[in-house]
N, C-alpha and C positions, 0 to 999 in steps of 0.2 A: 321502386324503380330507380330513383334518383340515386341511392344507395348502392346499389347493383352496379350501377356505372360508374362507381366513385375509381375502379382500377383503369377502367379506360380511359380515366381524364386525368390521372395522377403525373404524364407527363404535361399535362396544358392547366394549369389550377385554374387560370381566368376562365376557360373553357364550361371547367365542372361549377366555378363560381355562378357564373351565367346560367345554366345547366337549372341551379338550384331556385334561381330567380324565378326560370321560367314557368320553373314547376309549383311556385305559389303564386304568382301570381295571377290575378281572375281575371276572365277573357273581357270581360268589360266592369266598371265600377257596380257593384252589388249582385254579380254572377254568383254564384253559389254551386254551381254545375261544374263547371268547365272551368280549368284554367288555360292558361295559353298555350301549357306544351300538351294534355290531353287533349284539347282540341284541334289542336293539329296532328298529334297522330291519329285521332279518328278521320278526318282529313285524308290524311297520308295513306290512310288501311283503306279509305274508299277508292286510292287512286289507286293503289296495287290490286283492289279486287276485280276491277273492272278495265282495269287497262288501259288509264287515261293517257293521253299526249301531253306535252308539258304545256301545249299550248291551251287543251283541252283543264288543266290544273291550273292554271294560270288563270282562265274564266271563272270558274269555280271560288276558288279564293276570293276576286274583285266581286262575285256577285255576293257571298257568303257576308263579306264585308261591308257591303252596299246595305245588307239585312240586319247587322247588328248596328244597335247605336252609335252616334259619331264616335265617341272615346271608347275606342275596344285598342284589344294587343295582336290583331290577327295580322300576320304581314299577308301584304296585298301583292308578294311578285314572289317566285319561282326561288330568286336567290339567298332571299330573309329566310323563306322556310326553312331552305337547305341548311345554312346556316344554323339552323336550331336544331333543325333535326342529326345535324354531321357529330355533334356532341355525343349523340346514345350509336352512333355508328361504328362498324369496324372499318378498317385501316386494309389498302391494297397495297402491293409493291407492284411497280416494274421494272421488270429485270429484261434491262437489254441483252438482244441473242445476236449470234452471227444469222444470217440470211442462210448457209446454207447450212444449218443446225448443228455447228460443230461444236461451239462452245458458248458458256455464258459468261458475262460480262458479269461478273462477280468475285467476291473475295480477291484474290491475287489479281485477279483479271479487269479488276473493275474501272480502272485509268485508261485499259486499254483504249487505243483507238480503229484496232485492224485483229482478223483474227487470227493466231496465231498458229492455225491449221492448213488455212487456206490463200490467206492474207488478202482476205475481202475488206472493206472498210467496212467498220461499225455505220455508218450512218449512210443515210441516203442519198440517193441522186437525184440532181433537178430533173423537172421531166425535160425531155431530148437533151440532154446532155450529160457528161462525165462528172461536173463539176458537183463537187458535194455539199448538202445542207447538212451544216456544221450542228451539231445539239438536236439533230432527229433521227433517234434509231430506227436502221433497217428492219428490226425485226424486234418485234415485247412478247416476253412470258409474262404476264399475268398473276403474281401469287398473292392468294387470301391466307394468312398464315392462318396457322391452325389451331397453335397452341391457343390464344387467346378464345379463337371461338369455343373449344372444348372448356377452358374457365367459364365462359357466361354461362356455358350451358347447366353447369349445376348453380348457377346464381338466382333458376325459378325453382323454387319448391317442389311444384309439380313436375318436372323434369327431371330432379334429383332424385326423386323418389321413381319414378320410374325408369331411371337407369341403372337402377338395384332390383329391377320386375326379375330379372333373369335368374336372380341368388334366390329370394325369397319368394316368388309368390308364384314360380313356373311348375306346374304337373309334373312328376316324374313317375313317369306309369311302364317308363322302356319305348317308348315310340315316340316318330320324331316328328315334333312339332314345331322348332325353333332351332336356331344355330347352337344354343347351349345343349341342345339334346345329342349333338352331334359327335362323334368319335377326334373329329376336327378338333374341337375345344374344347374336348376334355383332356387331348394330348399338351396342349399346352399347361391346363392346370396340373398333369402331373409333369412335366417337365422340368416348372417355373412354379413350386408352389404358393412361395411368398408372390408372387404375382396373382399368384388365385385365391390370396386368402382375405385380397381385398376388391367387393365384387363392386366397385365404385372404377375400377381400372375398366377402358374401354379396348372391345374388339372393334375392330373396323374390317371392312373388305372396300376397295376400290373400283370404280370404273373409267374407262374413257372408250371415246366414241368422236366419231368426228360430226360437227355438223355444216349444214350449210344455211347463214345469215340470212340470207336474201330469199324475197319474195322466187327472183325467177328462179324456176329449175333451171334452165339450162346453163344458170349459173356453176363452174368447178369451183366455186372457193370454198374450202373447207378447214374453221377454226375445231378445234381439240379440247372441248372441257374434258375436266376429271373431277370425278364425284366422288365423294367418300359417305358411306354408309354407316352408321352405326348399330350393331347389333346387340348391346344389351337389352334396348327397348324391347317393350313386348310386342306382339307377329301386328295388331294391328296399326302400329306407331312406326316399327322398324320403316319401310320405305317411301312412308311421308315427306311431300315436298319439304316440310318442314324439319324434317331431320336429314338431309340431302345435301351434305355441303362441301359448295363449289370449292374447292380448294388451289386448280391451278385452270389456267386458259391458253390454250398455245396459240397463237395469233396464225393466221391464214397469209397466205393463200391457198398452200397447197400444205397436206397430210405431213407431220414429224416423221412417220415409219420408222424403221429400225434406229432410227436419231432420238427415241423419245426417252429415251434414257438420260437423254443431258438435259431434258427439261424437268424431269422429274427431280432432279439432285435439291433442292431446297424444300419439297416435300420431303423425301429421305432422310436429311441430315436431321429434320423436327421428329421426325419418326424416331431417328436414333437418338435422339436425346431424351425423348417421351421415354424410350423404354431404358434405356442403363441409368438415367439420373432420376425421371419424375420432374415434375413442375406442380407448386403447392397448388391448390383449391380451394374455395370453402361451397360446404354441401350446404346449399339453404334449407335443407330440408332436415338434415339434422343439426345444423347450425354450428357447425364446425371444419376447421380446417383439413385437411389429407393430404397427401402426394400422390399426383396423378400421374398412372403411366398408360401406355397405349399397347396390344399386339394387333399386327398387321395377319388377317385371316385369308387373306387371296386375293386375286385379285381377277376382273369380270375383263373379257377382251373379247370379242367375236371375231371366230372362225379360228382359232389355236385349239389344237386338238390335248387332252391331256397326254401327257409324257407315259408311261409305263415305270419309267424307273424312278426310285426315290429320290429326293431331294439330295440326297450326299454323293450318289451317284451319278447326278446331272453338273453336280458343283466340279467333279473331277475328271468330266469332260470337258467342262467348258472351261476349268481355270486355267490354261496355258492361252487362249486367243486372246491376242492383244488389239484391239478397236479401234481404229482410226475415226472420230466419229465426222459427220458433216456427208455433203453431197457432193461437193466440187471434186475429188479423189475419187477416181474409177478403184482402184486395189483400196479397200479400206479397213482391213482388218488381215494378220495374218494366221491363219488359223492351223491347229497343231492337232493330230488324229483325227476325229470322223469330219468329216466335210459338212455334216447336217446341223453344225451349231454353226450361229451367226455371230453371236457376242456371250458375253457374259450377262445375265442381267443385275441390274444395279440392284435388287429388289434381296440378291445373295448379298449384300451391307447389311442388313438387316439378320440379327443374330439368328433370330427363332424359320427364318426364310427356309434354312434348307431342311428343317424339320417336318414341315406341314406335309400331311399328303398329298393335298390338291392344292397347286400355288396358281393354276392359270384354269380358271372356270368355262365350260363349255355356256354358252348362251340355247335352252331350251327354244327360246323364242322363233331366233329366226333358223332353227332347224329343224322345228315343229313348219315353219311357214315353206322351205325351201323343199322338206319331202313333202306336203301336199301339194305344193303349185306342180311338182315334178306327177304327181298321180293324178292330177286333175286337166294339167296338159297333156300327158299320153293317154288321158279315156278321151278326152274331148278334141285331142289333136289341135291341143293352139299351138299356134306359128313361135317359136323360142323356145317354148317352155316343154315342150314334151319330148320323150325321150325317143320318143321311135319316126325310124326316117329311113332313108338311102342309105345312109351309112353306116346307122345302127344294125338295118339287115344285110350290108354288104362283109361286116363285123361276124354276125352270125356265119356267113358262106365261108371265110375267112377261116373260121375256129372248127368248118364241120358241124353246124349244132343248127340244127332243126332247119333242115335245109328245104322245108316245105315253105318259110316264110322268104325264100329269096328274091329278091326283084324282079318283074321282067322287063326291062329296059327295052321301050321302039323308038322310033327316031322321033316320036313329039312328045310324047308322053311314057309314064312309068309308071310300072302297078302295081303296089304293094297286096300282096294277098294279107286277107284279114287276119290279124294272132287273136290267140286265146282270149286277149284283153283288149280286145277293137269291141268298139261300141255300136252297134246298127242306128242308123238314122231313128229311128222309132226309139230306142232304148236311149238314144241322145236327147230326143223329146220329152220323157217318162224321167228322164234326173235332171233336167233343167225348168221343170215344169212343178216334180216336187220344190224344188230351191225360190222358185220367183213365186209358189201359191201360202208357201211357210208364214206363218205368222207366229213370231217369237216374243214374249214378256219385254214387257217397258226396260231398258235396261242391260238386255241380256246381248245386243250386240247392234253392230249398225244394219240397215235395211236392206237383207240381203237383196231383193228386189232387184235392185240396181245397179245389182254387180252382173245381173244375169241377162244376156243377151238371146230370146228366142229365137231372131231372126237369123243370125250365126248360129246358135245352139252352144254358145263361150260362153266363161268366168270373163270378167274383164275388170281391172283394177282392183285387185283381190289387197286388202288390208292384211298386219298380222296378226289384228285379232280376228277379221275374216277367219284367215286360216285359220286361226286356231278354234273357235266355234265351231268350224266344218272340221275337221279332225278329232275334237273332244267327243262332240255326238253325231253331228247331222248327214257327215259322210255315211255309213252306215246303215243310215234311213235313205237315202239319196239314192244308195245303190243296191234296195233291198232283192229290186226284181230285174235288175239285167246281171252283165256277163251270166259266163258260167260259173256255176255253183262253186267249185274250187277258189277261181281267182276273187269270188266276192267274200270270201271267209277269209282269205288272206290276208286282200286290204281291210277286212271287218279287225283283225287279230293286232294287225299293224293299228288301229284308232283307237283299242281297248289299252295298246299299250303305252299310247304316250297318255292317255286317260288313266292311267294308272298311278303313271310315275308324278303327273301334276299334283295330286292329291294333297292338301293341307294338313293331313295327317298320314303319317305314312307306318304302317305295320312294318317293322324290321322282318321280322320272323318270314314273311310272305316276298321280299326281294327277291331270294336264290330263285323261284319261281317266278317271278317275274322275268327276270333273268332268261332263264330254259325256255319259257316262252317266247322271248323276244328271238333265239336264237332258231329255233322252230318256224317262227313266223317269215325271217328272211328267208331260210332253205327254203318255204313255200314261194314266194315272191321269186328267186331264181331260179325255180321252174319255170316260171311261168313269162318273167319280162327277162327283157334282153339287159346284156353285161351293160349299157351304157344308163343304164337305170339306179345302177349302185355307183352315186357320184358319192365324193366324200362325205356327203351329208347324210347317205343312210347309214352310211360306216360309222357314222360319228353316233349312232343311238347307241350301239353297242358299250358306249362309257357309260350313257347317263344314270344306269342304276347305280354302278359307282362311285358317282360322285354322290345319288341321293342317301346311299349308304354310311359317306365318309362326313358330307356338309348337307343334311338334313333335307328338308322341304324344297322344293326347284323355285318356287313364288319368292325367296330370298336372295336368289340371286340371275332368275333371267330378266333381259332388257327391258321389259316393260314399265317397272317406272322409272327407269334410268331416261327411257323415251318420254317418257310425259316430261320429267324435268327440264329434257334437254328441248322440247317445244315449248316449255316454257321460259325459257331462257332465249329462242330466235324471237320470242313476243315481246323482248326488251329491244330491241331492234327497230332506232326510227330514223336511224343517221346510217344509211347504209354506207357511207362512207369509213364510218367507223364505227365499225360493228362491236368489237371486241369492247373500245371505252362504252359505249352502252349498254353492253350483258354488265360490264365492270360496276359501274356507278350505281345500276335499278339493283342490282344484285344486293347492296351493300345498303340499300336506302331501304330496302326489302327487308333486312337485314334488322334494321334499327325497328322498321316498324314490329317484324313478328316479337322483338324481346319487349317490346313497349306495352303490345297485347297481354303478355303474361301480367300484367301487373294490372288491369284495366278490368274494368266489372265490365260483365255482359258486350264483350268484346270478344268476337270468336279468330282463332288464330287463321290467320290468310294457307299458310301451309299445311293445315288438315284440313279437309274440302268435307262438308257433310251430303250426303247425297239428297235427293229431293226427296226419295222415299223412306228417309228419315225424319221422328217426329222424336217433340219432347220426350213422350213416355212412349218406347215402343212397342206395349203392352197393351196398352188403352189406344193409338192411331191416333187419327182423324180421319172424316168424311171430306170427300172432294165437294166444290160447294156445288148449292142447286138440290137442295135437298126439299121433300114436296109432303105435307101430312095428309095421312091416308087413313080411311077408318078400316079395319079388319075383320074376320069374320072371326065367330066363338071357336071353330074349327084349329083353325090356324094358332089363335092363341093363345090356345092349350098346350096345340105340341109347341110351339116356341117357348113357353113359359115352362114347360116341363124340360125341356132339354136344359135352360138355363137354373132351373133346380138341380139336376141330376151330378151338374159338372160345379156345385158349389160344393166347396169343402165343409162351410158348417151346418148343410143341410143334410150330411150324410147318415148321420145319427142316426136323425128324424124316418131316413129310408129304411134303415136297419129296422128302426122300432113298428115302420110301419107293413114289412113286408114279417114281420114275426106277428105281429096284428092278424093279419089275415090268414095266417097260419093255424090260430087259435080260432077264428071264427068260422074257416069253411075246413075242419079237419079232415074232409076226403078227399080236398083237392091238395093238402099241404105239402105233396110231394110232384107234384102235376108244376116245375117250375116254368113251363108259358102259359098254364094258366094264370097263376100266382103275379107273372110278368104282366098279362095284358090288363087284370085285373088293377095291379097297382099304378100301370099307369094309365087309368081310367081317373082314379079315385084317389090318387096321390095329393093332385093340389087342393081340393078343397078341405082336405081332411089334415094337410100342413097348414091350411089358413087359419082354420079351425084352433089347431094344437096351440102354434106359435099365439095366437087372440088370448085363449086359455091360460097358459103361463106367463104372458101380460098381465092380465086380471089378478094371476094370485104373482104378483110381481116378481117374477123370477127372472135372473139377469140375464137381459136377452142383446145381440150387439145391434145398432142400426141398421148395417145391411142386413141380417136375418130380417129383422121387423119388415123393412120397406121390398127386399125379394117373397115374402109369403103370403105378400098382400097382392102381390101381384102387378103386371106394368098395365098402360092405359091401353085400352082399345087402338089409340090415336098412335099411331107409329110415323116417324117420321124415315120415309124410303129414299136411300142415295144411290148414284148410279156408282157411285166408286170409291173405296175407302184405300188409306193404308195404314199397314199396321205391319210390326215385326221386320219392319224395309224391304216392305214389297206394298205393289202396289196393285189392285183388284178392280177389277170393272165386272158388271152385270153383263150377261150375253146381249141383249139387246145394243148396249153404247158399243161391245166391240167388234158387231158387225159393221160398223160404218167406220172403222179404224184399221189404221195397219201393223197394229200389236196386237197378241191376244195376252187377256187378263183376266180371265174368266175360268178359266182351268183348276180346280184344288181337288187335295187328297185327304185324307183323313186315314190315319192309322187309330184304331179303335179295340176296345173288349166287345165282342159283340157275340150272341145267341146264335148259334150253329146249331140246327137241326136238321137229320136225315131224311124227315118226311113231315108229311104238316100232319102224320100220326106221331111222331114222335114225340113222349111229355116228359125226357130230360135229355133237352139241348146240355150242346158242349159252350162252354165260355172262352173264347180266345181272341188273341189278335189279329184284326184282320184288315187289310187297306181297301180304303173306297175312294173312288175316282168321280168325279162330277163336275159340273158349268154351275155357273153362281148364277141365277134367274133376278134374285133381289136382292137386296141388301136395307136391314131393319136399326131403327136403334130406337131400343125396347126401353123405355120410360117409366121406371121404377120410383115416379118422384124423386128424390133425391140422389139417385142411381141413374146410368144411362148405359144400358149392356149394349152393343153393337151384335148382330149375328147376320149368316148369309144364310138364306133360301136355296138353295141348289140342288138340281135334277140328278141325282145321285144312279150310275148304272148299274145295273141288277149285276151282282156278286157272284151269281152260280152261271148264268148262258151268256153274262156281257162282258167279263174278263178273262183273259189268258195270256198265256208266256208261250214265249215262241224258243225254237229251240234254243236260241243265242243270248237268250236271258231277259229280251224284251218284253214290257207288259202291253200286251194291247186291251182295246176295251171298244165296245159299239156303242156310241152316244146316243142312240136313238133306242136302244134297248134300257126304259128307264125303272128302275126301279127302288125299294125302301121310300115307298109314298109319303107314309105313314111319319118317316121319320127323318123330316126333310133339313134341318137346321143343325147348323154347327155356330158353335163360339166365332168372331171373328179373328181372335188370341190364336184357338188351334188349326187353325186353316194353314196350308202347305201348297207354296203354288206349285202347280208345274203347267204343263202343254200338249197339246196333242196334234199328230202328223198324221194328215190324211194316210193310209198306207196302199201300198203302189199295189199289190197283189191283191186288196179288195178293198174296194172305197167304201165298206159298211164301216170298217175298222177303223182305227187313228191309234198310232203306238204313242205312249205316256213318255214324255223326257221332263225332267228335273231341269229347271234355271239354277241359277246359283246359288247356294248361300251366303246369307248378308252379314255372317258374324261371325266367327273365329269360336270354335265349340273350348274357347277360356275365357278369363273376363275382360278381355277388350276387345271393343269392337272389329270387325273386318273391318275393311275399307281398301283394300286392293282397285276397287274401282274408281279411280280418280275421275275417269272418264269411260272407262268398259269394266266388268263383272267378269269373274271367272268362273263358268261351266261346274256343275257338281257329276261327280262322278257317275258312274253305274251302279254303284253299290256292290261291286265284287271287285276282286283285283284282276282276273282275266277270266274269261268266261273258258268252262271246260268244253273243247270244240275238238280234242280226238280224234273224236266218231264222225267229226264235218271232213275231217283230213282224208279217211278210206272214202275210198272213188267203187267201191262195190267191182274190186279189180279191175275196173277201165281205166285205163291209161288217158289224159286231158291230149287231145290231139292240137299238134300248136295251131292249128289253122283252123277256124270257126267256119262248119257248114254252111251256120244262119243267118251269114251276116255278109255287106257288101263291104268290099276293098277299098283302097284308095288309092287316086288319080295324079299325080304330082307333073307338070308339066319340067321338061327339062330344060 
């Protein structure tokens, strides 16, 4: 560690000399544990994990101190620490701005004292007065340089090594999994190929975003991080807090806007240095030096829509507009041909800039949240959010276009007649009723509950992972049994296709089709809702296969953990006076601690968050505690002991030899295979206990778990109400009645005996899914073994499952069936969940939670704090034959439904 840091202390020696001290010396005389500086970055990691105050760090210390013996080295106040800790830290600049963002106070600029734009004075004014305070700038940018942080970054082995995942060790099967799989970055490798022939050179993509400091909302002050990404890392490392680095901060009050280009200039110039010159490294992981360059892959903005024309195209529009920058100048740019360019952006500095196909990225996020709220407000008629009104039908009368839905204006009130897509009180009951009875997996999103208003019959305070959970699946189920049939396959078609395009793996081949359907899906919705329903934001889906075509998977680059970081960054926030110096300082103390963790045993890094329903071995779980020993019947622990034979690998042999056994002994049944089947598993275990005793005796080499699984587990089972395992987490039906998750939901995809009649004596062998409630939950005590499995009331296969025509599985719980053969492994269990369904409450339609892991070898972890929705399992469902109306025409005015009353 102390090595690592020897370049960041090479301008301060006394610093790294101290540095070295700190790092042998023991926390008190005959420590052997700890010495002074591990001990306080364990310290240090616990105040970042938990969010202490410094006042809160400050106690902590003195009491810590209080505990160890008189003669320790632990500094007992806030400043000592820092002090030691500022050694393994990086370094901030501030760079003084003009107030009204025209220029920075840098290079040539940097004596100034007034801006040369504007001629506002660099420094502040006293409060009520002109008079200025001399040495306090009006306005600070913020910069973390960058160069340096990308050197530490291959200064940890494990890091170095994994910022070469993308060369070596990514799948190439032709589908996009990762930004290297992308047509994006493979344009660059042939462009630049000495730039691609060393995969130790980093891609970046950028964001910014504004946020607001402070507690109050009503608070407008809004500062300006910008985040840089890294994407060599592999998918489940790429948007970890801890590879998220703050690079600039624009200080507040109010937004940079079209100014943000004069603060970006000392991110650029490092940029352009990164890529025409290189800056050396050394890999710790191969232990050797390089030249490090960087390319710049695009850049994340929300609400900029992609351009159409290429990059060379856009450069020879915009290079004749000359920029006046700042805000004080009404005229501030004078622009030459189309009027619809504002500036040039600085971002054309950058060589490889006008080459990329996609340089400004669409944000999935809040366009996925912007078209739901927009179709959840016009069925539910909230007050802002919905698209239909007076003036939306006065629009209509306006254009000629369905002039049944016209107003009729009296002098107190006005009547909207009902459209196609007006909801009936009853069918507003029946989808606000499905939404607040829903009971979703630990994990899978916040409680919808509580967003749901009966007594209104509103969404209220809708999240945007809200939305997006309600667009991925639950709209869909929500709206199975109202509108008319037309408008509900529409909006059905409209949630299969942003469910499409999110997908963590994305089939290229199946785009163009996605595509045709998206464009299908609007024509239908423009039958049906009125023109003020296509605001930019539906217009704006029409790119997204585009870009997912050009720049891979959408989980790489929409806001969601741009969001997380940036709420973790108002959490630095305790001087609301000065917001900025507090993201600044925690940032960079944050900073020292995460590169301190790499080097620390059993020290887990603060910026990759493990989830709860992650365990050591995600294979083997754990039980939740509260576990109860139960004796069992001979019944039961046959079939459990046989299931847990069946799915052992080195007991297959054994099955082989003994189902050829019975072949030889009942030779008229030897082709009768459910004879053969029930027979052998009658007569399997005692005749493997038998066998395996057998060749013990004449000592042939048997492994320990064979021995100890063919003897079998104890009567004595130890029953839990909840285990997890594989980063989910499972509860018994009974615990999750009295909760408001369900956890009790799995699937099993299986080989299983299909027969056409219970005369038929050769079943077919195949795949087949089974849907069931987990009753108990066992861990089957093999002596020296411990197998975990679930008990679960499994639904009969042939009268309790079906698919509806939209592709949905439904199943009746209460139709149970496979008595006989009630246990699964806890390893193969598959959660999912089931939805009352609105058109027969026997039923409940099956949805999928998410996947907890990235189908490569590193873990998912996109949920830092929410989980993302697994798809459907098709890419759009085929709905044609939903589109023909049986040649009726959809009449815009709904017979069965009441109007609405709007007072004028």
């Amino acid at each position: 560690m102390v090595e690592a840091a020897y370049n960041d202390c090479m301008v301060d020696p006394r610093k790294f000399k101290k540095l070295i001290e700190d790092a042998e010396k023991p926390l008190f005389p005959g420590c052997t544990k700890f010495t002074k500086l591990s001990a306080l970055v364990r310290i240090y990691k616990y105040k970042a994990n938990n969010d202490l105050t410094n006042k809160a760090f400050a106690e902590l210390l003195q009491m810590i101190g209080d505990l160890l013996p008189d003669i320790n080295e632990l500094p007992l106040c806030i400043y000592e620490a820092g002090k030691t800790m500022a050694a393994l830290g990086m370094e901030y600049e501030k760079i003084h701005a003009c107030p009204n963002d025209c220029v920075l106070y840098r290079k040539e600029l940097k004596t100034a004292t007034s801006c040369p734009t504007c001629d506002t004075s660099r420094w502040k004014l006293k409060k009520n007065s002109t008079e200025i305070r001399d040495g306090v700038p009006a306005k600070v940018l913020w910069y973390f340089p960058i160069i340096p942080r990308f050197r530490r970054m291959y200064q940890s082995v494990e890091t170095a090594e994994n910022l070469t995942w993308h060369a070596h060790q990514r799948e190439s099967d032709g589908q996009l999994r990762h930004p290297a799989d992308s047509p994006q970055w493979k344009l660059v490798d042939h462009l630049w190929p000495d730039f691609a022939s060393e995969p130790r050179n980093l891609r970046l993509a950028l964001s910014a975003d504004g946020i607001n400091p402070h507690k109050s909302l009503s608070s407008r002050y809004s500062c300006w991080p910008v985040i840089l990404v890294t994407y060599n890392l592999p998918p489940g490392l790429c948007m970890k807090k801890k590879f998220m680095m703050l690079s600039l901060l624009i200080s507040g009050p109010h937004q940079p806007g079209n100014d943000i280009d004069v603060f970006l200039e000392p991110l650029i110039d490092d940029l352009k240095l990164l890529w025409k010159e290189g800056v050396e490294a050394y890999d710790a992981y191969k232990q050797q030096h390089f030249r490090q360059k960087k390319a710049f892959n695009g850049e994340q903005e929300f609400g900029e829509a992609p351009s159409p024309l290429s990059g060379e195209e856009v450069l020879r529009e915009v290079e004749g507009i000359k920029t006046i920058w700042g805000k004080a100048s009404k005229k501030k740019s004078s622009k030459v041909g189309t009027k619809c360019w504002k500036k040039k952006s600085i971002f054309f500095m950058l060589e490889y800039w006008v080459f990329l196909y996609i340089r400004h990225i669409l944000d999935v996020m809040h366009i996925e949240k912007n078209v739901l709220e927009s179709i959840i407000g016009t069925l539910l008629q909230i007050q802002g959010k919905t698209k239909d009104g007076i003036n939306a039908r006065l629009d209509l009368l306006e254009r000629g276009l369905r002039q049944e839905l016209a107003p009729q204006i009296g002098a107190k009130r006005t009547y909207l007649p009902p459209a196609c897509y007006t909801l009936s009180r009853e069918e507003k009951i029946r989808f606000c009723t499905t939404l607040s009875k829903l009971k979703v997996p630990d994990g899978y999103s916040s409680n919808l509950r509580n967003i749901v208003s009966m007594q209104d019959l509103k969404l209220y305070g809708l999240k945007s992972h809200d939305c997006h959970v309600l667009m991925q699946q639950l709209l869909p189920v929500a709206i199975r049994s109202v509108l008319p049939k037309e408008v509900r396959y529409a909006l059905t078609r409209f949630c299969f296709f942003f469910n499409a395009i999110c997908s963590k793996v994305v089939d290229v081949s199946k785009l163009d089709k996605i595509q045709s359907e998206l464009v299908i899906t609007l024509c239908l919705l423009e039958k049906y809702f009125p023109p003020s329903f296509f605001d930019i934001m539906v217009h704006l889906t029409v790119h997204l296969v585009r870009e997912v075509r050009l720049c891979g998977p959408v989980h790489f680059r929409w806001m969601y953990p741009f969001e997380r970081f940036m709420k973790v960054l108002k959490g630095y926030v305790h001087n609301h006076n000065r917001p900025e110096g507090c993201i600044a300082e925690r940032y960079i103390a944050e900073e020292a601690v995460e590169f301190c963790a790499e080097f620390l045993s059993k020290v887990e890094a603060t910026g990759v968050p493990v989830s709860k329903n992650m365990t050591a071995d995600d294979s083997i779980g754990r039980p939740l505690p509260g576990g109860k020993v139960t004796t069992i019947d001979r019944e039961l622990w046959e079939q459990a002991h046989l299931y847990v034979l069946e799915n052992t690998t080195e007991v297959q042999p054994y099955i082989e030899e003994h189902m050829a056994l019975l072949k030889r002994q009942y030779p008229r049944n030897s082709k009768n295979q459910k004879w053969l089947q029930l027979e052998h598993n009658r007569t399997f275990i005692y005749w493997l206990r038998g066998k395996v005793t057998e060749e013990l005796s004449a000592q042939h080499n048997i492994s320990h778990n064979l021995k100890w699984i063919a003897q079998g587990p104890s009567l004595d089972v130890i029953k839990y109400s909840g285990y997890i395992i594989n980063g989910s987490r499972y509860h018994t039906k009974d615990r999750d009645s009295s909760r408001v998750s369900q956890n009790s939901g799995v699937s099993l995809v299986a080989t299983a005996m299909q027969v056409a009649s219970y005369k038929d004596k050769n079943p077919v062998y195949a795949e087949m899914s089974f849907y069931g409630v987990i009753t108990e939950i066992w861990h089957l005590d093999y002596n020296l073994l411990k197998i975990p499995v679930f008990k679960c009331d499994w639904v009969d296969s042939k009268k309790g499952v079906k698919v509806d025509e939209l592709g949905f599985t439904l199943v009746e719980l209460g139709r149970i069936g496979h008595k006989s053969d009630s246990f699964i492994l806890a390893s193969q269990a598959k959660q999912v969940f089931y939805v009352e369904d609105q058109l027969d409450s026997r039923w409940s339609i099956v949805l999928e939670p998410p996947q907890h892991r990235y189908p490569c070898s590193v873990d998912d972890d996109l949920n830092d704090y929410f989980a993302e929705p697994q798809g459907f399992d098709r890419v759009l469902p085929e709905v044609e034959s939903l589109d023909e109306t049986d040649d009726l025409v959809l009449p815009p005015v709904r017979g069965d439904c009441e109007g609405t009353w709007i007072d004028n």
